[in-house]
C-alpha positions in Angstrom: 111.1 110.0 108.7 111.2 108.3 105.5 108.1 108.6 103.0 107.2 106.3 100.2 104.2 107.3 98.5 102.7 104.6 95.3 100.3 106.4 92.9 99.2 105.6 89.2 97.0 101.9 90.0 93.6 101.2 88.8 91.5 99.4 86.8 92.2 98.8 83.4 91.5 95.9 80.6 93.6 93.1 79.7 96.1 94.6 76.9 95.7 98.2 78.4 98.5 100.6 80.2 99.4 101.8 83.7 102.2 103.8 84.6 102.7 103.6 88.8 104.6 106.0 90.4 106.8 106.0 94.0 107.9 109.2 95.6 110.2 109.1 98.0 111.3 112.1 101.1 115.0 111.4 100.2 117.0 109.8 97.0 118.3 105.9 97.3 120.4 103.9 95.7 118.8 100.9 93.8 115.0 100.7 93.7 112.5 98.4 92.9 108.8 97.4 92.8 106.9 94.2 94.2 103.4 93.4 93.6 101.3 91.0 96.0 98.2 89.6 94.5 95.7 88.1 97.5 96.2 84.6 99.2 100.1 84.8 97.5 103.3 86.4 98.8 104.9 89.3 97.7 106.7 89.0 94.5 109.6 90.7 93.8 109.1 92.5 89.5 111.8 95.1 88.5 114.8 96.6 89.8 116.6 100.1 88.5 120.0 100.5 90.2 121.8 103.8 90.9 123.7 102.9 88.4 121.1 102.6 85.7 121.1 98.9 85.5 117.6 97.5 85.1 116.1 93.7 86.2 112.8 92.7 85.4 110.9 89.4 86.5 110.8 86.8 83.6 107.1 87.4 83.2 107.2 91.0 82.5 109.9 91.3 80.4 109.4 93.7 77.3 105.8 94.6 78.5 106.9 96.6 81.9 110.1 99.6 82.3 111.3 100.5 85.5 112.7 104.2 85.3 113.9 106.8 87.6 113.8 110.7 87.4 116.8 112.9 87.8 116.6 113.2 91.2 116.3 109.5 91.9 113.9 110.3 94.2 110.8 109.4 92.1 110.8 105.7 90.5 108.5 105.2 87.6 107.2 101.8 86.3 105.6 101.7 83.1 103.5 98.6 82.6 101.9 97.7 79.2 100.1 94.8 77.2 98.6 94.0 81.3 97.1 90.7 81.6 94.8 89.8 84.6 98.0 87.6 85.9 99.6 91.3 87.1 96.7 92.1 89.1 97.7 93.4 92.8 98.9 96.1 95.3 102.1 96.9 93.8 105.1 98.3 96.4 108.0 100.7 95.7 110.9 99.2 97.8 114.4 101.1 98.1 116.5 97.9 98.5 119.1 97.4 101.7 116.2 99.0 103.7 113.2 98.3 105.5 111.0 100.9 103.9 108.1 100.0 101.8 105.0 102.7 100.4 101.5 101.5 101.4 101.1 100.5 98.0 98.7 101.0 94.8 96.1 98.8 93.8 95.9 97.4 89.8 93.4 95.3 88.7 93.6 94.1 85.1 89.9 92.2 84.2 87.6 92.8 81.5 
């Protein structure tokens, strides 16, 4: 059975860091996070492809990275200069497949 297990949220203040973690039983191919903020759907934020190739939403460009270990078994996603807009359970997401993690909270507020 396949795990996904999201670590690394919290609360933090506007301009501070997070760095969110997804570890997953067995290595994919292209990865990537969502976030979900309450009363919205799920939004679709970065995407690091077995290749290497990264994609980031318009809105987090330059402020988040999207990373992967050796293994390509652990994706990383490094989140700077949050503003209260990124607040939400983020999801790690291996993509072609219906698996999702049970996600990890952030809330950016002062």
């Amino acid at each position: 059975q396949v795990q996904l297990v999201e670590s690394g949220g919290g609360l933090v203040q506007p301009g501070g860091s997070l760095r969110l973690s997804c570890a997953a039983s067995q290595r994919f191919g292209a990865v990537a996070w969502y976030r979900q903020a309450p009363g919205t759907q799920r939004e679709w934020v970065a995407t690091s492809t077995s290749g290497g190739n990264t994609f980031y939403l318009d809105s987090v460009k330059g402020r988040f990275t999207i990373s992967r270990d050796g293994t390509k078994t652990t994706t990383f996603l490094q989140m700077n200069s949050l503003k209260p807009e990124d607040t939400g359970v983020y999801y790690c997401h291996p993509q072609g497949t219906d698996y999702w993690g049970q996600g990890t909270q952030v809330t950016v507020s002062s």
